[in-house]
KEGU-362790 format. One line per field, with one value per residue (C-alpha): residue in three letters; chain; x, y, z. Coordinates in Angstrom, 2 decimals. Layout:
N
rest = ALA|... .
kette = A|... .
x = X|... .
y = Y|... .
z = Z|... .
END
This chain:
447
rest = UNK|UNK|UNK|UNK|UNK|UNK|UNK|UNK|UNK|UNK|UNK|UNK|UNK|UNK|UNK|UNK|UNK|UNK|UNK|UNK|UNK|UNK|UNK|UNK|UNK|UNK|UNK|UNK|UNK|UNK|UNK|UNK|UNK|UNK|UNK|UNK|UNK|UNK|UNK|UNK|UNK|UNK|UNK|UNK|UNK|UNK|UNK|UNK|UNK|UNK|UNK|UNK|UNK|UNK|UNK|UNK|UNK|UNK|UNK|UNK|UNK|UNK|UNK|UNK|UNK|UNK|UNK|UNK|UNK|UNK|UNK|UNK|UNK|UNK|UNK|UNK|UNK|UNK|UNK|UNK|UNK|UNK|UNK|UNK|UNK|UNK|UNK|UNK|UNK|UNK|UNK|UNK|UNK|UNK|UNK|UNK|UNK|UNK|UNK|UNK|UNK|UNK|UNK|UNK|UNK|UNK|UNK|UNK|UNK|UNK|UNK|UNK|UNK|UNK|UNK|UNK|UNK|UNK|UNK|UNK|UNK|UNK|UNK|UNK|UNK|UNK|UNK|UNK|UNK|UNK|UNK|UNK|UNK|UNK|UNK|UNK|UNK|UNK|UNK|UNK|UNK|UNK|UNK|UNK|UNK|UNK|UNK|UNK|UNK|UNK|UNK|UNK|UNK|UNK|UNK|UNK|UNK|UNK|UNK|UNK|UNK|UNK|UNK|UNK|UNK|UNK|UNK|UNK|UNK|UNK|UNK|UNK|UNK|UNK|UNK|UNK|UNK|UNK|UNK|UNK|UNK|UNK|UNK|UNK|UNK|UNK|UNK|UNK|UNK|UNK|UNK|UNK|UNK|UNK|UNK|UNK|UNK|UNK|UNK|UNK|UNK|UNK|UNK|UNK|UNK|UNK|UNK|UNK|UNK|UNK|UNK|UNK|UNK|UNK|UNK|UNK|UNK|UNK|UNK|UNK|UNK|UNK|UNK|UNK|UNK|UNK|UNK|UNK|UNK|UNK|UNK|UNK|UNK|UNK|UNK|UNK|UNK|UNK|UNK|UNK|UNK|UNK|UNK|UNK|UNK|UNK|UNK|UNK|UNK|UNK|UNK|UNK|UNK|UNK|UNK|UNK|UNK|UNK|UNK|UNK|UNK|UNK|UNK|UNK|UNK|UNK|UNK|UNK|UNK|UNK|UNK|UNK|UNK|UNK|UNK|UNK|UNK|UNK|UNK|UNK|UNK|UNK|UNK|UNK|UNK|UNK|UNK|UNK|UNK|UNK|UNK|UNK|UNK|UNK|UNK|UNK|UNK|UNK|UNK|UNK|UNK|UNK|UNK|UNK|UNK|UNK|UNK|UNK|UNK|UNK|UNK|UNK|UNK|UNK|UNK|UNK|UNK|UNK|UNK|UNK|UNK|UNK|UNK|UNK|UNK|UNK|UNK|UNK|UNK|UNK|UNK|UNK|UNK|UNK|UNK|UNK|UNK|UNK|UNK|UNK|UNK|UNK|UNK|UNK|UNK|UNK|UNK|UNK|UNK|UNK|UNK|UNK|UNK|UNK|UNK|UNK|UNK|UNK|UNK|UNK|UNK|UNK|UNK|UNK|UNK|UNK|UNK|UNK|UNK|UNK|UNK|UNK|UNK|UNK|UNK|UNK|UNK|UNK|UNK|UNK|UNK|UNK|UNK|UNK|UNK|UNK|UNK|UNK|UNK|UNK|UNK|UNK|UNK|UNK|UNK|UNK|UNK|UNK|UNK|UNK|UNK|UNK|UNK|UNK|UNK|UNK|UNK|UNK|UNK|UNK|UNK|UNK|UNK|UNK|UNK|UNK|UNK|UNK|UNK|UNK|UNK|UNK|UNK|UNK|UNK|UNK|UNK|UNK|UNK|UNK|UNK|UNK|UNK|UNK|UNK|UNK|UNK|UNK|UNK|UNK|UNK|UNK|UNK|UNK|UNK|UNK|UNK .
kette = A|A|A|A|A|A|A|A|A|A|A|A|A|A|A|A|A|A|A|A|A|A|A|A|A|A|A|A|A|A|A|A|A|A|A|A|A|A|A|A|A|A|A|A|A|A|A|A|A|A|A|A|A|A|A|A|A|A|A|A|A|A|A|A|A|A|A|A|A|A|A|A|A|A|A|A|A|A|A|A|A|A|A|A|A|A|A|A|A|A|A|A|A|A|A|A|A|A|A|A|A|A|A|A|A|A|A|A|A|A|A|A|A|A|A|A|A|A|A|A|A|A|A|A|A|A|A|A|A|A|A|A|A|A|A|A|A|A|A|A|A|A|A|A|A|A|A|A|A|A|A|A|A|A|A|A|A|A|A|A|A|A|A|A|A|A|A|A|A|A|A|A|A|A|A|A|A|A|A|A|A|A|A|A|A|A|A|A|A|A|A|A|A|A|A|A|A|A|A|A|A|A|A|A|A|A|A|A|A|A|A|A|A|A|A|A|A|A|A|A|A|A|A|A|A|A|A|A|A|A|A|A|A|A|A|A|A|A|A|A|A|A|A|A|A|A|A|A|A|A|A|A|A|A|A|A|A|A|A|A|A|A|A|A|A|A|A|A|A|A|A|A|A|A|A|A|A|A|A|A|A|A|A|A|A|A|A|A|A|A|A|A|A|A|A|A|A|A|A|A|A|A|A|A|A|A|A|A|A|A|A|A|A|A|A|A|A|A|A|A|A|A|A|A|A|A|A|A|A|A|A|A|A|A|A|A|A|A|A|A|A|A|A|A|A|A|A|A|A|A|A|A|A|A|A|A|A|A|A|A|A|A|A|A|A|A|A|A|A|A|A|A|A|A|A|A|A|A|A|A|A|A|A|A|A|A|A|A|A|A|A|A|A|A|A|A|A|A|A|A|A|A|A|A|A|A|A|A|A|A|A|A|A|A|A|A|A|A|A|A|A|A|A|A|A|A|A|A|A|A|A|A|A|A|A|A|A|A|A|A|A|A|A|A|A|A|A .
x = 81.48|79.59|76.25|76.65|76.87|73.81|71.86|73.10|71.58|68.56|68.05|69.39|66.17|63.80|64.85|64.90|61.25|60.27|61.26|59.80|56.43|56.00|52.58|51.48|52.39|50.53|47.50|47.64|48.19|45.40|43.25|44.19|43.85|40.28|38.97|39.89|38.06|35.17|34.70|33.69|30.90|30.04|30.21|26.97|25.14|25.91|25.14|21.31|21.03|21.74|22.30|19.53|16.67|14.07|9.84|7.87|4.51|1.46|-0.47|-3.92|-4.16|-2.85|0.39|2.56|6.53|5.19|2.56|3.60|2.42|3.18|5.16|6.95|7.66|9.20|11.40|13.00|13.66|12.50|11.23|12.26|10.50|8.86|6.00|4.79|2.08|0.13|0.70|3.05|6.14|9.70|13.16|13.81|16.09|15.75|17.13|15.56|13.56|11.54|8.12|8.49|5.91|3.43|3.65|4.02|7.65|9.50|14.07|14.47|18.38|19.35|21.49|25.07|25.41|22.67|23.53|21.48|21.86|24.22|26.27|25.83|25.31|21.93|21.73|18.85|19.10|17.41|14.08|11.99|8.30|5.80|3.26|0.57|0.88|4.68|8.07|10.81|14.22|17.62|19.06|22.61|23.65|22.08|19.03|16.02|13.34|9.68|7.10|3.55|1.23|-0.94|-0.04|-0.12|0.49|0.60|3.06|5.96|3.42|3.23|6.41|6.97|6.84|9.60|11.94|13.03|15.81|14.69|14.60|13.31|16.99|16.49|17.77|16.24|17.25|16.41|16.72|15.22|16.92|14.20|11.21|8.85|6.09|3.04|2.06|2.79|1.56|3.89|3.64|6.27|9.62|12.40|13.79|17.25|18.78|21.58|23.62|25.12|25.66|21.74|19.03|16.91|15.73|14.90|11.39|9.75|6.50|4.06|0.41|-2.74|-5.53|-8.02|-8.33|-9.49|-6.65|-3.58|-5.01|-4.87|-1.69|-0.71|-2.48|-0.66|2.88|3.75|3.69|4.25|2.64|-0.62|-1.11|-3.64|-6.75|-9.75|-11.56|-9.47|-12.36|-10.69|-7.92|-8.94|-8.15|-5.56|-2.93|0.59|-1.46|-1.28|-3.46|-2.95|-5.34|-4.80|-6.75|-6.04|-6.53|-6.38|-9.11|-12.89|-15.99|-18.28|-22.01|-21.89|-25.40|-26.07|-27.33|-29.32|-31.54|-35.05|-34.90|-31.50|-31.09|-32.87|-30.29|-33.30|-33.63|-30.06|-29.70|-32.77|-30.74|-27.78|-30.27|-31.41|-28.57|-27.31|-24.46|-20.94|-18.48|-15.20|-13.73|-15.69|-14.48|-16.53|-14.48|-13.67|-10.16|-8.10|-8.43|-4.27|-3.72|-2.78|-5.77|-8.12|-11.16|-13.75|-15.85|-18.51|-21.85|-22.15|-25.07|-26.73|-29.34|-32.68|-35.19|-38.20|-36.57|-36.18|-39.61|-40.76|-38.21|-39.61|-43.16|-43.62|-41.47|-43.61|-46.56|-45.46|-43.90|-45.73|-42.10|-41.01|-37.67|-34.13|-31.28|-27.98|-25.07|-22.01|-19.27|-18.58|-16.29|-19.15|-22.38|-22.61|-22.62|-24.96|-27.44|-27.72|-27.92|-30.37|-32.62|-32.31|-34.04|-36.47|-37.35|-37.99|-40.19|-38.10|-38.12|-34.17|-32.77|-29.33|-27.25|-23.73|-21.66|-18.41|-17.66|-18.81|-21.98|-22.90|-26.57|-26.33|-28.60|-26.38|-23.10|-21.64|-17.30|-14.35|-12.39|-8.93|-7.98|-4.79|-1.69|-2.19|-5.91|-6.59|-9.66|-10.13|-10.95|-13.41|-16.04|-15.15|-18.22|-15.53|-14.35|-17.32|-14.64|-14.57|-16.41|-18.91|-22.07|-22.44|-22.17|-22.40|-21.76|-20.37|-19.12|-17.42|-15.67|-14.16|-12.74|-11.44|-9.90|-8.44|-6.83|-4.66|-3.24|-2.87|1.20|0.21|-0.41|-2.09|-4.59|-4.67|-6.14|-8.67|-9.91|-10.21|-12.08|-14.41|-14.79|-15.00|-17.86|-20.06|-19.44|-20.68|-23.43|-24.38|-24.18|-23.39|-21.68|-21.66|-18.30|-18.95|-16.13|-12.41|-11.57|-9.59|-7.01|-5.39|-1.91|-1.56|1.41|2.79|4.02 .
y = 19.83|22.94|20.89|18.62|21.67|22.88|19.71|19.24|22.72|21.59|18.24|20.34|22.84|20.05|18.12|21.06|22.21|18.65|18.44|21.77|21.13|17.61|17.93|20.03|17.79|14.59|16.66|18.31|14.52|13.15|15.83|15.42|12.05|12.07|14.25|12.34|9.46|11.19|12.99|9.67|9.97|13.36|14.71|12.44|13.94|17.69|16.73|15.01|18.01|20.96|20.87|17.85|19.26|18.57|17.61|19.00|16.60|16.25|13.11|12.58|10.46|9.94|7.90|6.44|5.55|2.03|2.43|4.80|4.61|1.27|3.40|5.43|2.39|0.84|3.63|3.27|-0.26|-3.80|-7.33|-10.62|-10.57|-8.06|-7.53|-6.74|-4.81|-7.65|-9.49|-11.65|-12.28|-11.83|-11.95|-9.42|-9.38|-13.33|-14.48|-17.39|-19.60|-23.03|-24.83|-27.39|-29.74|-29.44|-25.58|-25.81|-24.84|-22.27|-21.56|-18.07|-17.99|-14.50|-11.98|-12.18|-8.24|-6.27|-4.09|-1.52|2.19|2.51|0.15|-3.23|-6.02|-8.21|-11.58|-14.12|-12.46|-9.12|-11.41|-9.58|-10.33|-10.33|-12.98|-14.68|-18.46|-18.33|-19.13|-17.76|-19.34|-18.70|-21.90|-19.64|-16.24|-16.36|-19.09|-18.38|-20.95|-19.98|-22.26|-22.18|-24.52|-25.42|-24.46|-20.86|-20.23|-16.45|-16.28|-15.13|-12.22|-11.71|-10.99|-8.41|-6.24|-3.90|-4.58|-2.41|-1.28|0.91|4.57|3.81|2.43|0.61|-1.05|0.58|3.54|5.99|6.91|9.09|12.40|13.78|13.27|15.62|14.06|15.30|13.21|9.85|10.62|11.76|15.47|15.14|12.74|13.82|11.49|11.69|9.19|6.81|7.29|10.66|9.60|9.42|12.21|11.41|14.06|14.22|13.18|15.65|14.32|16.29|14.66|16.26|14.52|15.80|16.58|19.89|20.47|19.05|21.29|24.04|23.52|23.32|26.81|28.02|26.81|24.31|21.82|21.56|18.38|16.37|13.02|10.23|13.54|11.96|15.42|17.90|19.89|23.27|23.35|22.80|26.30|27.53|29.02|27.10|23.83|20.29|17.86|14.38|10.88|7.60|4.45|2.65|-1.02|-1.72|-0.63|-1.18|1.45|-1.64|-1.40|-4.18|-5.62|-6.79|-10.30|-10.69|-7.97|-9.85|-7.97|-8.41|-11.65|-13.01|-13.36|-12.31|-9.08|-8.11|-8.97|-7.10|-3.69|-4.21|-4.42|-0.92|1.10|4.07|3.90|5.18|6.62|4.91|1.83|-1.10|-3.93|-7.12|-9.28|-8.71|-9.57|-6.70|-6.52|-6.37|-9.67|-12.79|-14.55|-12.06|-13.78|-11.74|-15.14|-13.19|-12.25|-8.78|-6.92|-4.89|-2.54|-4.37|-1.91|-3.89|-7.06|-4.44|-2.78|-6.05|-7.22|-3.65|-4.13|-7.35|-6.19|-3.10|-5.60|-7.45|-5.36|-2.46|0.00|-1.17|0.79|0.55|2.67|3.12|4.35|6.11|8.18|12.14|11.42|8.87|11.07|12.02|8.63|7.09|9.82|9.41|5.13|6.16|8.15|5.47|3.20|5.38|6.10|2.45|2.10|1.50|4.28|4.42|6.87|7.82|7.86|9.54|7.46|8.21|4.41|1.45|-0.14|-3.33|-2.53|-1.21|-2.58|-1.03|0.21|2.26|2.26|1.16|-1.99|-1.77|-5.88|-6.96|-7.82|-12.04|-12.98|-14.23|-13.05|-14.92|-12.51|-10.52|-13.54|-16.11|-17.04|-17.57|-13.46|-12.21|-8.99|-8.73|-10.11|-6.98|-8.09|-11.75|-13.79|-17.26|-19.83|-22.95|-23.59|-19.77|-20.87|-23.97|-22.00|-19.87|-22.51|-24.75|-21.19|-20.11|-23.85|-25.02|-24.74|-24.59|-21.07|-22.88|-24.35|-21.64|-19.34|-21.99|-21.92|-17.97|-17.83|-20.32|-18.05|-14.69|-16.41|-17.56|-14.42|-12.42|-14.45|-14.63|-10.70|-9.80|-6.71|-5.09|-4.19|-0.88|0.41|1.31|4.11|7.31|9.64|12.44|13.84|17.48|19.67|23.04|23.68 .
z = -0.66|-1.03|-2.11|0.64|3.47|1.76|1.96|5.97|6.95|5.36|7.45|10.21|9.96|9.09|12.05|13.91|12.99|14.03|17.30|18.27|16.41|16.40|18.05|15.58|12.95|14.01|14.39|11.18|9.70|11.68|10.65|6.97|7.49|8.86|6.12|3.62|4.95|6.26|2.69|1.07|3.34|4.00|0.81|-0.34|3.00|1.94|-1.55|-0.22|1.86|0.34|-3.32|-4.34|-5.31|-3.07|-3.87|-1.10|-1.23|0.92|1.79|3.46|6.81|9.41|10.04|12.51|12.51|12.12|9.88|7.03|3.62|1.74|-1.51|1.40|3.02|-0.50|-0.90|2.71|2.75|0.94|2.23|1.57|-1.45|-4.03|-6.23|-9.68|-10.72|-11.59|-8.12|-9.19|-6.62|-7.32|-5.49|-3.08|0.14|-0.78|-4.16|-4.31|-1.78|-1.78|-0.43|1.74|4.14|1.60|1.98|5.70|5.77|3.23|2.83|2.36|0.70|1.38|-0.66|0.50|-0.82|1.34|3.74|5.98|5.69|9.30|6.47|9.14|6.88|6.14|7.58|8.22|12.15|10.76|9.21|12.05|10.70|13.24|11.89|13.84|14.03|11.91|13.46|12.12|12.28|10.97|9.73|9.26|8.07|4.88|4.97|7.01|7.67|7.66|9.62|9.72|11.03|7.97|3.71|2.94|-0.45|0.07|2.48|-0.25|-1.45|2.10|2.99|0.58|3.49|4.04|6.97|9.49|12.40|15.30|13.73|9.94|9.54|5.86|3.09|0.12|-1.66|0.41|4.07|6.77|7.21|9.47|10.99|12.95|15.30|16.42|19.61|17.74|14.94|11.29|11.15|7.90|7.34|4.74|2.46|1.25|-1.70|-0.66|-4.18|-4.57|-8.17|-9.17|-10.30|-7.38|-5.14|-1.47|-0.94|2.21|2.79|5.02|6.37|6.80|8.61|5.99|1.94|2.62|5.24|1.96|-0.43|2.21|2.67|-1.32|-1.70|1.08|-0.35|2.18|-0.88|-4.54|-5.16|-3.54|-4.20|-3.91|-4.06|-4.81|-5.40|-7.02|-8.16|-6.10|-7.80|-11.43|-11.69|-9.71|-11.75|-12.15|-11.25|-13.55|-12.07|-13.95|-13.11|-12.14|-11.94|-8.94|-9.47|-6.31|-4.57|-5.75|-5.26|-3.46|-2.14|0.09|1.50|5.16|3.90|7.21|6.66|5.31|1.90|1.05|2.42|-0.97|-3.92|-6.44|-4.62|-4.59|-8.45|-9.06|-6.76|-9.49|-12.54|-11.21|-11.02|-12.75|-15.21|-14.37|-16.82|-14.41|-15.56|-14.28|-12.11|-13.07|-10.43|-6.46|-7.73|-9.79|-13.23|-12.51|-11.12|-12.14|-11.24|-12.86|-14.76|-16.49|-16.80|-14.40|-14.90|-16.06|-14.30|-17.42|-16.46|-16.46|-15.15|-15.98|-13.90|-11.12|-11.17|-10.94|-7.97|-6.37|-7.21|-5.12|-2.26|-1.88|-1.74|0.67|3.62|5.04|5.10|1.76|1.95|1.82|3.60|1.69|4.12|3.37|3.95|2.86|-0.05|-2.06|-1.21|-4.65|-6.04|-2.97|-3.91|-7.52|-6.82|-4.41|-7.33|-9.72|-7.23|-5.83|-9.66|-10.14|-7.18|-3.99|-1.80|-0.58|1.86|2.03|5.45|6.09|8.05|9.88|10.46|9.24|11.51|11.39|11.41|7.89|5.00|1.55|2.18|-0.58|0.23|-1.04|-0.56|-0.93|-2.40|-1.86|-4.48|-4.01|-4.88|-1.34|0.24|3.09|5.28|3.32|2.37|4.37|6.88|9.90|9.36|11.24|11.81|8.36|6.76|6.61|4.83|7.22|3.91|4.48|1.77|1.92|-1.69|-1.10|1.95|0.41|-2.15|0.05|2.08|-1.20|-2.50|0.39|0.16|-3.19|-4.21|-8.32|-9.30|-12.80|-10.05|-8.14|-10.87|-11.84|-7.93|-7.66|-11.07|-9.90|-6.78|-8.24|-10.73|-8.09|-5.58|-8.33|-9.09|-5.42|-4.93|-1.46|-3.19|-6.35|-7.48|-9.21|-10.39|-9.81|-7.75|-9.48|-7.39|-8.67|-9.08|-8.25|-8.80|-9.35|-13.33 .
END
């Protein structure tokens, strides 16, 4: 009897504390409640925020919310599809898809699993690509339909593009913690990893508008790594610095040549212009297409010097026009390279000038720059005669346009190789441009 008094006075007090505190008691169980289910999410914030390490790296140029940098841009978010090194495509947001109409019409089957970073799920609704002359249509959640209004056998390389939400909001494995405008331009954006459970860091990227201005700021501390410098010649020095090189096989040092100009508008005297220039120590590029890609063919002709063929080429032009010269444009960054092209064919008997440019004209005769080619080997807009926007140098040829034309619309990628040799063998043979060599950017960072 005496155990059962004792267990009465205790439901007696229980109930007791109960009644008078039952307020208190659902809050403190809500509360419990809610921190137990906001930890599986907060705790992966505090983690990104405070206790990831975090790489503080600079960029040069200038950048918009809709315009960042394409390897920023991958680590945000992913398109339908993605890409190798090589320019190959592979799944992406889209497992698989398929060619229809004769390449008119292409099924994007979407993956079931992918979900945006405010954790809303992925469906053929969020395809948001804003192509000229393609309709986009979901067919249901997971199946898109692509139209386009004549075969475009890029389109999948294409669409690698990241997608997007208002505000940045991705699907890759990252996602904006930050970002601080200037006008609207990207002063800097922080990065923070999705997984808790990884070694990544958080990413804070600041822009400067000028080289000069990034490594500035590096000396400075505002950064511990630059990257993408194409002249790291200050810093060679600087103590704690490692400064490692890259080839980037994607964009081609190019001295392009207004083909209306009377000199240059003669095949002979633009061979004869690549017979006399200097030799450079960076990896050539025989081909307007990356030695990278797919399509790459190194069945070109190979422009040895030949300074007799080019004295000669010089010789006769000097006897035949009273202001037998040539001006070579370019911008700051490639002076030292215009100049010493410029030597080597003043030395063989063409007077040549060199002209800083802060944009390109379209009254230029040689243009030393860079072109920047892109992953799939069509080039459309750079040689086609139809591109007068782009097409830079006026080149007109109608073996070069067919090409062209047959490339961006043949399904085979077998044939499709075949085509872009055949026009990477005559382009070069033609020479509107000399593709020189492949540019080099540099790495730098604090040890």
């Amino acid at each position: 009897m005496t155990l059962i008094r004792r267990w009465r006075v205790v439901y007696w007090i229980i109930r007791d504390i109960a009644v008078r505190y039952t307020r208190f008691l659902i809050l403190g169980f809500l509360i419990g409640l809610g921190v137990m289910l906001a930890s599986g999410r907060l705790l992966p914030l505090v983690r990104a925020r405070w206790l990831v390490p975090v790489e503080r790296i600079g960029l040069v140029g200038e950048f918009t919310p809709s315009s960042l940098p394409s390897g920023i841009q991958s680590l945000i978010s992913i398109g339908l599809t993605t890409l190798d090194e090589d320019g190959s495509v592979h799944p992406g947001l889209a497992t698989w898809w398929e060619a229809t109409d004769s390449g008119k019409r292409y099924i994007f089957h979407l993956d079931d699993d992918a979900s945006w970073h405010n954790g809303r799920r992925f469906t053929s609704h969020d395809v948001n690509y804003n192509i000229n002359n393609v309709v986009i249509t979901p067919i249901d959640e997971m199946n898109v339909s692509v139209s386009l209004e004549n075969p475009y056998s890029p389109l999948p390389a294409l669409l690698s593009k990241p997608l997007f939400r208002n505000g940045l909001v991705g699907l890759g494995p990252y996602k904006v913690d930050k970002l601080q405008l200037n006008g609207d331009r990207i002063r800097s954006i922080r990065l923070i990893p999705i997984k808790s459970n990884t070694t990544a860091t958080v990413r804070q990227y600041t822009f400067y508008q000028t080289e000069a201005a990034a490594i500035m700021g590096y000396k400075q501390g505002e950064v511990d790594i630059l990257e993408d410098i194409t002249n790291p010649t200050e810093l060679v020095n600087w103590s704690n610095t490692e400064i490692s090189e890259r080839i980037n096989y994607s964009r081609i040092i190019t001295l392009f040549f207004n083909v209306r100009s009377e000199f240059l508008s003669d095949r002979t005297n633009r061979q004869a212009l690549a017979f006399g220039l200097p030799e450079f120590a960076e990896t050539a590029a025989l081909s307007p297409i990356s030695l990278k890609s797919w399509a790459y063919s190194d069945d070109v002709k190979q422009y040895e010097s030949n300074t007799e063929q080019a004295r000669k080429v010089f010789k006769e032009f000097r006897t035949g026009t009273a202001s037998a010269e040539i001006i070579l444009s370019t911008f700051p960054s490639y002076l030292d390279i215009a100049q010493a092209i410029a030597d080597s064919w003043t030395g063989l008997g063409l007077t040549t000038g060199v002209k800083v440019e802060n944009e390109v004209s379209t009254q230029y005769m040689a243009l030393l720059s860079a072109i920047d080619v892109p992953p799939d080997p069509d080039q459309y807009v750079f040689w086609h005669s139809t591109q007068t926007a782009t097409n830079i140098t006026g080149y007109s040829n109608a073996k070069i346009d067919k090409l062209l034309e047959d490339g961006r619309q043949e399904m085979n990628p077998e044939t499709r190789k075949n085509i872009y040799a055949d026009f990477s063998r005559r382009l070069v043979d033609d020479a509107p441009a000399l593709f020189l060599y492949y540019a080099k950017t540099y790495t730098i960072s604090r040890s």
